[in-house]
TITI-148990 format. One record per residue: residue in three letters; x, y, z of N, C-alpha, C in turn. Coordinates in steps of 0.05 Angstrom, whole numbers, plus 5000, padded with zeros to 4 digits. Atoms other than C-alpha are relative to their C-alpha. Example, Ala and Ser with C-alpha at 12.3 -4.5 7.8 and 13.67 -1.06 7.14 Angstrom:
2
ALA501849765000524649105156501850245000
SER498449764999527349795143498550225014
END
This chain:
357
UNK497950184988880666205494502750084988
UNK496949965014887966425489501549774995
UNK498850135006892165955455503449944994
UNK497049914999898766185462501149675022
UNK498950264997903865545477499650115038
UNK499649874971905865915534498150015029
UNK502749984976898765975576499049795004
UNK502150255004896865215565501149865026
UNK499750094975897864815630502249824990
UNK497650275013903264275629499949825027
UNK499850234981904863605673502850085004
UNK497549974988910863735720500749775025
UNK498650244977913563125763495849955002
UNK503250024992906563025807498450155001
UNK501749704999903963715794498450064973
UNK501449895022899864025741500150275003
UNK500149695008901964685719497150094987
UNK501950005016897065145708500750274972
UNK499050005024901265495649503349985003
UNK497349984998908265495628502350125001
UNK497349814991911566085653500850035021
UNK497550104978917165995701501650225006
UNK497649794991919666385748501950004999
UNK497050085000927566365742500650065034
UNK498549864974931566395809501650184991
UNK498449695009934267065812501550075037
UNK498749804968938767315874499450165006
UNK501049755000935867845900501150215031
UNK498149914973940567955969497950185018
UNK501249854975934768126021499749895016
UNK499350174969936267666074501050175011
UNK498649734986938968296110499249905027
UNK501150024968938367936184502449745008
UNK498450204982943967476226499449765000
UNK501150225010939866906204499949994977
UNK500549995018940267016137497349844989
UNK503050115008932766836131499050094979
UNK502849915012927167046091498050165020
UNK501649754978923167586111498250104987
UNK502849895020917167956103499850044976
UNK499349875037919768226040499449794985
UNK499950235024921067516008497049895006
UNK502750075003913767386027498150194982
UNK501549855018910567895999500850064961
UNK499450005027915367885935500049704978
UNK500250245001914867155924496449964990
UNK503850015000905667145932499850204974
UNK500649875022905467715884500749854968
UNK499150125030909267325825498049644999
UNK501650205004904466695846498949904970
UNK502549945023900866745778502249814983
UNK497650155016907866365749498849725000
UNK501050305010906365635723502149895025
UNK499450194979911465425773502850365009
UNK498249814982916466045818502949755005
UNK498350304982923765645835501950305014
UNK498749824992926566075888502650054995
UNK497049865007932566505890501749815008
UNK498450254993938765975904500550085037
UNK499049974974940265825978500349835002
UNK498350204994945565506007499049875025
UNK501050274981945564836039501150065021
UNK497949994980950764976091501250344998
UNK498249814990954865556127501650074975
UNK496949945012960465416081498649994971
UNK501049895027956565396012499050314991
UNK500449705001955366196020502350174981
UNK498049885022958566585967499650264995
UNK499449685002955867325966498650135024
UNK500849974990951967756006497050005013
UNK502349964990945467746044497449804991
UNK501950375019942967006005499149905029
UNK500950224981938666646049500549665001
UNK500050335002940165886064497349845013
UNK501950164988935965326079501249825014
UNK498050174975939764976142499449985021
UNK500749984973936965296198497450045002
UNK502950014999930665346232500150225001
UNK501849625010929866156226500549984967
UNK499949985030931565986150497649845001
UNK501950214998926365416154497450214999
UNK502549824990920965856189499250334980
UNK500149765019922466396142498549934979
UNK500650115022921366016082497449895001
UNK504350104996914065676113498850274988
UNK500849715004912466396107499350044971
UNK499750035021914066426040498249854978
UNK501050205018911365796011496049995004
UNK502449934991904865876055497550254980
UNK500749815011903366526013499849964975
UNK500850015027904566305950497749724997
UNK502750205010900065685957497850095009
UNK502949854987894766125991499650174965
UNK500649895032895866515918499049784977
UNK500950175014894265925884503649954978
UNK497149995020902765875855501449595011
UNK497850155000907365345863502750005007
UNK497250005000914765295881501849865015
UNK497350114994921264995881501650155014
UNK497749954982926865105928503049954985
UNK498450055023933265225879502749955030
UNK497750004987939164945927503050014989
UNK498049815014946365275924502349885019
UNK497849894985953365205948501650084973
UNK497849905020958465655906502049875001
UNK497750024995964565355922502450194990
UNK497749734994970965755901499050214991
UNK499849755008967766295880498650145017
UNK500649734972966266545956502950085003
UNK497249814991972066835989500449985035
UNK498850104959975366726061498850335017
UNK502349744978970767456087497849815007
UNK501750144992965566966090499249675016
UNK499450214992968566386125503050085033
UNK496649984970973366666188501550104989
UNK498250025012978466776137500849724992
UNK498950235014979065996117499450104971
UNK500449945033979265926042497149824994
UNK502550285021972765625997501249794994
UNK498950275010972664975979499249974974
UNK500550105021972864705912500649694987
UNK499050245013974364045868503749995000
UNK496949955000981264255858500650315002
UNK499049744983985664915887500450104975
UNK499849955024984165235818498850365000
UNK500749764995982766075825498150094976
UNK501549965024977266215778499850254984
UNK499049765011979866915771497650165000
UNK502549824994973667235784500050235018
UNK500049824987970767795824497349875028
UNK501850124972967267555900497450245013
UNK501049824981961268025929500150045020
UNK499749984965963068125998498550095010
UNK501849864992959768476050502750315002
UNK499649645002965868976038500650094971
UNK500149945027964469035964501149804987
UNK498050195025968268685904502749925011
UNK497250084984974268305929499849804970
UNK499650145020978367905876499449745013
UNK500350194997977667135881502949875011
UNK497350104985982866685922500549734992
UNK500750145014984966095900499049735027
UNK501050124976981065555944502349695001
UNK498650264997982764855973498349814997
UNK501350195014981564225940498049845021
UNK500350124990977263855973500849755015
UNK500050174992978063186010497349794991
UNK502450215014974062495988498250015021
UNK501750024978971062596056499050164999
UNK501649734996968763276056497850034971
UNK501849925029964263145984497949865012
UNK502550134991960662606013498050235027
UNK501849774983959063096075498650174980
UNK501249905009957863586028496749924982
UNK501750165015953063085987497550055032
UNK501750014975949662976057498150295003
UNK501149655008948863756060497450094980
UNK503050145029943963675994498549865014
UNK502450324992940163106023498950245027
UNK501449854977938763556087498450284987
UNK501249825015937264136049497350014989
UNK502350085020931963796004498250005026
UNK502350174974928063466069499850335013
UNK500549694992929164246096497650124990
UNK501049805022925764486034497149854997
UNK501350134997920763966043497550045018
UNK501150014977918664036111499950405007
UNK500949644995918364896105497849974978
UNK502049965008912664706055501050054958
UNK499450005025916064745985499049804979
UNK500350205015913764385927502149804992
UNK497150165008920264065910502250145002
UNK496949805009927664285892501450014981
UNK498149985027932464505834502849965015
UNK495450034991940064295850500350234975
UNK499149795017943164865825503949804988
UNK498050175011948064475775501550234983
UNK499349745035950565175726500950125008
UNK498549715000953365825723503449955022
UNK497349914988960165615752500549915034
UNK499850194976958165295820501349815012
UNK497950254996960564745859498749744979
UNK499550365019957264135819500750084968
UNK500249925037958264565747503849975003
UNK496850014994966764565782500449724996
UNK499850275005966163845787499749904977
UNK501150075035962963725713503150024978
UNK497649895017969064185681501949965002
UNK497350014989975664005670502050205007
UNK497649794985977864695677500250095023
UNK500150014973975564635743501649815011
UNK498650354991977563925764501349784995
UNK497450225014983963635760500749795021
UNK499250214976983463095812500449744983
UNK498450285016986262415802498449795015
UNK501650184989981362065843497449884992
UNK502250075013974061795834498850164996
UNK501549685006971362535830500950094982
UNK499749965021975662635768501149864979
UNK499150155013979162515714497949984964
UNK502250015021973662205664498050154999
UNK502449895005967462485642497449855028
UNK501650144978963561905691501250115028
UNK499149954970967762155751499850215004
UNK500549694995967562835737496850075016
UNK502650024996959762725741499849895031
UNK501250214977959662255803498950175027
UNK500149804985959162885854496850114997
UNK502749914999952763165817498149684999
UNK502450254995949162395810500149945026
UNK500550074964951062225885497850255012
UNK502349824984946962915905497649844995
UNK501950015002941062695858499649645005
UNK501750324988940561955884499650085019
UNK500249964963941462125954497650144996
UNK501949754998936462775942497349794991
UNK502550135013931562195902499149815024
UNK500550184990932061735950497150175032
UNK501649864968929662276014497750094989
UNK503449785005923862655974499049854983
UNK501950075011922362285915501550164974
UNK499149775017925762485847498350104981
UNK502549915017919162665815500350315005
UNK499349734985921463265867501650254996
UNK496549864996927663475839499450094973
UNK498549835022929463935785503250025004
UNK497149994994936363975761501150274979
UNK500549795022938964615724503250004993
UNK496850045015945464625680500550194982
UNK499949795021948665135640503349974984
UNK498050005018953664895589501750104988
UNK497249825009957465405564501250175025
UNK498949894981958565655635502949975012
UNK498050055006965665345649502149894969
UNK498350115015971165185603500249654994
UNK499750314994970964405582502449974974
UNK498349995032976164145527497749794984
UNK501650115015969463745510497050015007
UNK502149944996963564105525497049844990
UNK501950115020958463725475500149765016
UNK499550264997960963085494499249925039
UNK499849964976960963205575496750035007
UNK502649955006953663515565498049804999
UNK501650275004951162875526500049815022
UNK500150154981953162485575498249985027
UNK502349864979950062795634497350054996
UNK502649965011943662925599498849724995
UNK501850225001942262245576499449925023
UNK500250234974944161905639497150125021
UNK502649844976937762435670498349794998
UNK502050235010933562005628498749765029
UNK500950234971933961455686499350075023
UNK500449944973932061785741497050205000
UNK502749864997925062125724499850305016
UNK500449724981926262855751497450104995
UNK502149875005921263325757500150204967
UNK498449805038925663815691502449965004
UNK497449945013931663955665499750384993
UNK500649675002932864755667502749994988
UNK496949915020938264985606499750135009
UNK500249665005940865625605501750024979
UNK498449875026942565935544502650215001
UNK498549765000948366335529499050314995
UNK501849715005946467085531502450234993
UNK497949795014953667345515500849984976
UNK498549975030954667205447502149765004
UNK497850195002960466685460499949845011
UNK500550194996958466065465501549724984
UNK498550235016961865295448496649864993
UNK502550005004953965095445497550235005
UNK500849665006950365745417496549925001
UNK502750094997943265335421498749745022
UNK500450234971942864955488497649854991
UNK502150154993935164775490499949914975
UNK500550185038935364575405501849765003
UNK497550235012941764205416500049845023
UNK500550184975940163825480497149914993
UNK502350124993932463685470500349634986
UNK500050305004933862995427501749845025
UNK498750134982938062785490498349935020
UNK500450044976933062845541495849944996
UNK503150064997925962535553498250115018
UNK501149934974923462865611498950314985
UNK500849565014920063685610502350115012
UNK497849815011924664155592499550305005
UNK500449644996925664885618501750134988
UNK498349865024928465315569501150295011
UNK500149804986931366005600503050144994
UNK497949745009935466635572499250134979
UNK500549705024934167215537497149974976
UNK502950005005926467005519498350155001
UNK501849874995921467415508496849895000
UNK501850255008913567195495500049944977
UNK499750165018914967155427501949684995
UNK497450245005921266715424497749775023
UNK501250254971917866295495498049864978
UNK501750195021911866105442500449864981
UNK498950125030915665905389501549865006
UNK497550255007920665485423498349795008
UNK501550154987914365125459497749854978
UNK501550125021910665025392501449804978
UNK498150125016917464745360500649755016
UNK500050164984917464305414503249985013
UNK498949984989923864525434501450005035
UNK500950114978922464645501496549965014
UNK502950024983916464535553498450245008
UNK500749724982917265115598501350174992
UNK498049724997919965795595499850215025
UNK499749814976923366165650501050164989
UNK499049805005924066835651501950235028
UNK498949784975928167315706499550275000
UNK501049745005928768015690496950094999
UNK503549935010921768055660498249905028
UNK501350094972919367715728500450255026
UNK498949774986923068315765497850165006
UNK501849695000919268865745496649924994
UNK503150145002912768455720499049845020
UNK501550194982909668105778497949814990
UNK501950035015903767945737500649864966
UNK499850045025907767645676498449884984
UNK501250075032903167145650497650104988
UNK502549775011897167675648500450184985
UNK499649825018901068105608500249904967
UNK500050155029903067565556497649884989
UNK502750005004895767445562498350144975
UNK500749855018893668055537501450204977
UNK498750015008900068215502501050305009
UNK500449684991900568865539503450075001
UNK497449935001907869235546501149955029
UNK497850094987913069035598501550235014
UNK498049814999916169425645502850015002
UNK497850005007923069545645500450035033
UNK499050034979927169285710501950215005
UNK497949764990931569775751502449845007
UNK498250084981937469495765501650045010
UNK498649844972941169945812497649825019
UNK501750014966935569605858500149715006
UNK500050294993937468895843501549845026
UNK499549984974941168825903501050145025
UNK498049824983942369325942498149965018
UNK501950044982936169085992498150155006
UNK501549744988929969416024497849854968
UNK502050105014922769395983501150144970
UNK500649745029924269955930501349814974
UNK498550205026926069535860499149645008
UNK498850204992923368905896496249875006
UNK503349994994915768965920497550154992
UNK502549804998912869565896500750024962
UNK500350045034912469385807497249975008
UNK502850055007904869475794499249804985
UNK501350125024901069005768497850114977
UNK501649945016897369105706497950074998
UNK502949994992891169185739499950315008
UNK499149774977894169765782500050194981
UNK499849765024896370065721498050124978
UNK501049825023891070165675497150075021
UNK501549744971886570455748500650185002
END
């Protein structure tokens, strides 16, 4: 019997993992079709990684206007819909699991992907970044603030999304709350300088991501929902404090997890997310950055976190938790092939089985 933290099953919302390694959503830009669907590819690359305690797909946007680089699939329409049955069909025929990670970027798309209108954001604030287009790297523009009317639509946008994600066969969904998004714009004040009920305080700043996850609890069920947050991702003048807040208040609402992400550049205002958040939060806990199986067992026996997601290592390993099984070596991801589309870097990683045939 292996005893590694890592391989032991865990309780997830209404599900029963059958261990605790987690796919991460990873972008992987092969929606390559006028529908930005899912396609054979994401079926066959999706079933192969089955073997994960729980898969949370790559992020896709709720709406037209939540699109931010190239060739991301959304969940909106019915060839995104029908795509995604596809998808979900295969990994529960594998015996896997998965979440539906929902996305809008806000300013950090770019007016190539909108007619030429500008992104929307909390406030007309240029995040100074770099946009993937479909004609390469374009700098960032600075967007326009929203309207009190266009959040609630947008909120609505979520709520349709989920019941989308629902009804193509998904186990549940992650609100993508991190890396600089629209609800992580709303959270930060170096995002959001509004003077209305969307900013200002720490409770208003927030009110944007709790209106998704009531609305989202109310349509599926928030046993359904994952929420994923990444703290040192914007600028706050009170990161710790902004954090706590938001984290306790999860407490009340019974999600399915809470997905950190760690800092992985070295410069961080909280340099130990899942250590320095787990006394805040009662619920299971997904721990995810720069993990290997050692570290994943050791933060799961410290009780740090629950789960551990991994990305990269999911890339090139299809077969991850058979490797941490038998502790076998890892292959090393290509990534020239991370998105440039097509199978090569995407479908064809051997599994372990393949390899020692």
């Amino acid at each position: 019997m292996n005893k590694q933290p890592l391989l032991q099953p865990a309780k997830l919302g209404p599900y029963e993992l059958k261990n605790r390694v987690v796919m991460a959503p990873m972008t992987r830009s092969r929606a390559t079709n006028p529908d930005k669907a899912p396609t054979d590819l994401h079926v066959k690359y999706y079933a192969q990684r089955a073997s994960a305690g729980l898969i949370v797909s790559e992020a896709t946007q709720v709406s037209p206007q939540g699109v931010g680089y190239v060739n991301t699939p959304g969940i909106h329409s019915a060839a995104q819909l029908a795509g995604w049955h596809k998808v979900t069909t295969a990994v529960h025929a594998a015996g896997g699991m998965i979440f539906a990670q929902l996305w809008h970027v806000g300013r950090v798309s770019h007016p190539d992907f909108h007619g030429g209108e500008l992104p929307v954001a909390p406030s007309a604030i240029n995040p100074e970044a770099q946009s993937f287009t479909p004609d390469g790297l374009k700098p960032t523009v600075t967007p326009r603030a929203l309207e009190a009317a266009e959040i609630e639509e947008i909120v609505d946008d979520y709520v349709q999304a989920a019941k989308n994600a629902i009804k193509a066969g998904f186990d549940g969904i992650e609100i993508h709350g991190a890396n600089g998004y629209l609800p992580n714009q709303f959270l930060a004040d170096s995002a959001n300088q509004r003077t209305d009920q969307y900013g200002g305080s720490i409770a208003n700043r927030a009110r944007f991501l709790f209106d998704i996850i009531d609305r989202v609890g109310r349509a599926i069920g928030a046993e359904r929902i994952g929420l994923r947050l990444s703290p040192n991702a914007l600028p706050d003048s009170n990161s710790r404090a902004l954090f706590e807040y938001v984290i306790t208040r999860l407490n009340d609402y019974k999600l399915a997890y809470l997905h950190l992400i760690e800092p992985t550049d070295g410069v961080a205002d909280i340099p130990n997310v899942a250590e320095y958040f787990r006394p805040f939060y009662d619920g299971t806990l997904i721990a995810n950055g720069g993990f290997d199986r050692e570290r994943g067992n050791e933060a799961i026996a410290a009780g740090q976190a629950d789960l551990i997601a991994y990305g990269k290592p999911f890339i090139a390993n299809p077969d991850l938790p058979e490797r941490f099984r038998v502790d076998a070596p890892l292959n090393e991801a290509d990534r020239a092939t991370f998105y440039q589309g097509g199978p090569k870097g995407y479908i064809d990683y051997a599994p372990l089985r393949a390899e020692v045939a």
